[in-house]
N, C-alpha and C positions, 0 to 999 in steps of 0.2 A: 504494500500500500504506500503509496506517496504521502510523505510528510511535508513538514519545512520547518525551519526552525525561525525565531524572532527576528533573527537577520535576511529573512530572504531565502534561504538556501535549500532548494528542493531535495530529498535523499527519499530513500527505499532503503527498508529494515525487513532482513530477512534470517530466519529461524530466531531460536530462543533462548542461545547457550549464554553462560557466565563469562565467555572466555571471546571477545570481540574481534575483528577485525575492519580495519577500511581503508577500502581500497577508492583511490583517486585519479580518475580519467586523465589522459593526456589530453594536444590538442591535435585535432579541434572535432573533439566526439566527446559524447557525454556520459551517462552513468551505464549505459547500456555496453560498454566496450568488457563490460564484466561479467557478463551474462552466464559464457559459459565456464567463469570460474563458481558464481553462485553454487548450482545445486550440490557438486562434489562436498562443499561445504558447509550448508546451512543445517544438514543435519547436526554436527556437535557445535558450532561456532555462531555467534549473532553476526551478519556481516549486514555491514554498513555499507552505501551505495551512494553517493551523494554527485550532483548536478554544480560544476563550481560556477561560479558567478557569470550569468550570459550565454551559459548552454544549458542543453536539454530543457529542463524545464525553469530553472534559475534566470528567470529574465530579465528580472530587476539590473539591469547595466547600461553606464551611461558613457561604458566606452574611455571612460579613465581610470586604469584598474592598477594596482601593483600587486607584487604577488606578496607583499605583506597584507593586502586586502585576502589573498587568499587564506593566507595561513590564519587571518584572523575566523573565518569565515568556520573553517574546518578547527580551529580550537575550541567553538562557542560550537560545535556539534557534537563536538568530544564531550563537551563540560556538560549541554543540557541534557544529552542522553544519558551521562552520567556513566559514561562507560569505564570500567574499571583495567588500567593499564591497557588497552587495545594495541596490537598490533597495527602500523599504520606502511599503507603499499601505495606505490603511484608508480605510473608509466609517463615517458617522457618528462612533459608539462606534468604531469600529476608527480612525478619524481624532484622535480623541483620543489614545490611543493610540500613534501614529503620532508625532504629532509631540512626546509627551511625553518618548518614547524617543529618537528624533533629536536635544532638547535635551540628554539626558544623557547620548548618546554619539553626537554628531555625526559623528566623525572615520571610524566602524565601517558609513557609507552613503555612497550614492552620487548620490542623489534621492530626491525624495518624490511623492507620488501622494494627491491628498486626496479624494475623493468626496463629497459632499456632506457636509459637515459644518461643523464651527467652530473655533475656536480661543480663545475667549471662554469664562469659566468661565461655571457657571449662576449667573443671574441669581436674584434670590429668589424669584421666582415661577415660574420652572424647579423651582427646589431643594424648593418645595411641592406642584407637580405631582409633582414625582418621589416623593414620600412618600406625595401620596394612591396612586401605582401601588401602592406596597410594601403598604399598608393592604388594598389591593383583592387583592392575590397572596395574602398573611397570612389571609386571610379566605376564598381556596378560589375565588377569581376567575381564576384564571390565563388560562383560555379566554377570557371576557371580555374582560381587559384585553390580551391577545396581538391577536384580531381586532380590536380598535380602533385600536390601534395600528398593524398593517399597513394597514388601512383608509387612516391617517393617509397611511402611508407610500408607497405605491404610487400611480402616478396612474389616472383614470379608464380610460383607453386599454390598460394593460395589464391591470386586474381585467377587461375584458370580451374581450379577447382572449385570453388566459391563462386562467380562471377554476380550472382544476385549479394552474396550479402558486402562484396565489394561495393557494387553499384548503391546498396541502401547506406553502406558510411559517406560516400559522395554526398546523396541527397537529402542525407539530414545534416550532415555540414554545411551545406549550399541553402539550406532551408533557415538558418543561422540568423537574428537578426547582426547584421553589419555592427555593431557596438560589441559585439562577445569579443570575434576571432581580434578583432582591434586592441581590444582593450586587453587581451589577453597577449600577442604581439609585443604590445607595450611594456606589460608586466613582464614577460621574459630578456627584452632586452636591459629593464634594469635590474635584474634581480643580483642578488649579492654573490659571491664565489663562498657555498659552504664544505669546500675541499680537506679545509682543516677540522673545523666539527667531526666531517668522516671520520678522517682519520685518530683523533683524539675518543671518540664515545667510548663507550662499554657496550653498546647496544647491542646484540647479535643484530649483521644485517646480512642478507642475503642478495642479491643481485643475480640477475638473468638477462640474458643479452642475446639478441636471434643472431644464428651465425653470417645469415646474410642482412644484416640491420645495416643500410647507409647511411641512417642521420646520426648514429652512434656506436659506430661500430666493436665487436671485439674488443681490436686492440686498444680501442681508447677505454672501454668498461672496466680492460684486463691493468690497467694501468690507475685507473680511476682507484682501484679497490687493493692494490699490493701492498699499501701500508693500514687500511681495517684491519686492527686489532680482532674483533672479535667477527671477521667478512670472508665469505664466500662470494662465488661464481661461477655462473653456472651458462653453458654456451647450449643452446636451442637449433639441432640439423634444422636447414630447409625453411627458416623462419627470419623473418625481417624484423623489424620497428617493432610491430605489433602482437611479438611473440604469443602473450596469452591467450589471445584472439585467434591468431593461425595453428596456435601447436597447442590447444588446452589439456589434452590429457598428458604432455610431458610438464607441462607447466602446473599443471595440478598436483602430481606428484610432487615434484617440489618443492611446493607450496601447503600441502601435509605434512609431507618430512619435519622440515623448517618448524610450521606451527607445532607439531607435538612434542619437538624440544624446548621450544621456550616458555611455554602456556607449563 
């Protein structure tokens, strides 16, 4: 059932266990990019599903977002729900996210869950790719720039075996109002570099990387993660960007593994 919480923030609360997890969409896809992690799960674990600010159903955005708006967003669902040490996961953008929030309230988790992403702020040539998006969405390109991007995002193997549920992440990104992907754009070009946090926690983190991921690959994950004290890594055959999504029953498994040692 769809919720929200006081600030806006649409989510979906599925099963009924003591022992939490939430997970945090990249971009530019919304709570649904989880789906087929949900049910392997719900049976022993309450998992959290949440819509960040301007996608899915979180519409409330006006287009000037930072991702300390996020973090704020996602600690005030942590707190109303009252969940007890959660485990907290994000993919890409939702990895950012992820562990910007664990640096500024470490003590309120329990582990982390990285999926393909980074922990490196954008580089300057990030920070100018991401401006020509905004330029291209600003300009009535949304569709465009959504199927390119998934294009970017998915690998070969699942656009040909999927080709419907590729085409439904195109159309509900494209279906977007122009304030989200913007505002979220924004928020990742300034986000902070929490490289050091990584590497200093205590937190068991886990990280998974699709072996053919081009917006972050391997070797940069493999490098991201060699001084986490308490980190794994985990490479995904046959899977891009969107590993959980393309490869769910290897990513599941891991994703068990993971929570029944820390919980």
């Amino acid at each position: 059932m769809d919720k929200v919480t006081p600030n806006g923030i649409h989510f979906q609360n599925f099963g009924s266990g003591e022992q939490a997890v939430v997970f945090i969409h990249g971009f530019i896809f919304d709570s649904e990019l989880w789906l087929r992690q949900i049910p392997p799960l719900e049976d022993k674990y309450r998992v959290v599903v949440p819509d960040l600010r301007g996608f899915g159903a979180s519409t409330d955005c006006d287009g000037m977002v930072t991702l300390e708006s996020y973090a704020d967003d996602i600690l005030e669902l942590v707190k109303e729900l009252k969940l007890e040490k959660p485990v907290l996961a994000g993919l890409s953008m939702g990895g950012y996210v992820t562990l910007r929030v664990a640096e500024r309230e470490p003590n309120l988790f329990r582990g982390l869950m990285l999926f393909d992403t980074r922990a490196t702020a954008d580089s300057n040539e990030a920070k100018i790719k991401r401006a020509a998006g905004i330029r291209i969405i600003k300009g009535g390109g949304l569709r465009t720039y959504t199927a390119a991007l998934m294009d970017s995002i998915f690998y070969d193997t699942f656009k040909k075996n999927e080709p419907e549920e590729f085409q439904a992440f195109i159309d509900r990104g494209a279906s977007l109002k122009p304030e989200g992907p913007i505002g979220a754009l924004l928020a990742m070009m300034g986000r902070t570099d929490t490289s050091a946090f990584l590497e200093r926690t205590d937190l068991p983190v886990m990280a998974v990387c699709g072996e053919h991921d081009a917006l972050t690959p391997p070797a940069e994950m493999t490098e991201m993660m060699k001084n986490v004290k308490n980190g794994e890594l985990h490479i995904i055959p046959d899977a891009g960007h969107g590993a959980p999504f393309e490869k769910p029953e290897e990513c599941n498994a891991l994703i068990n593994d993971f929570l029944s040692r820390v919980f």
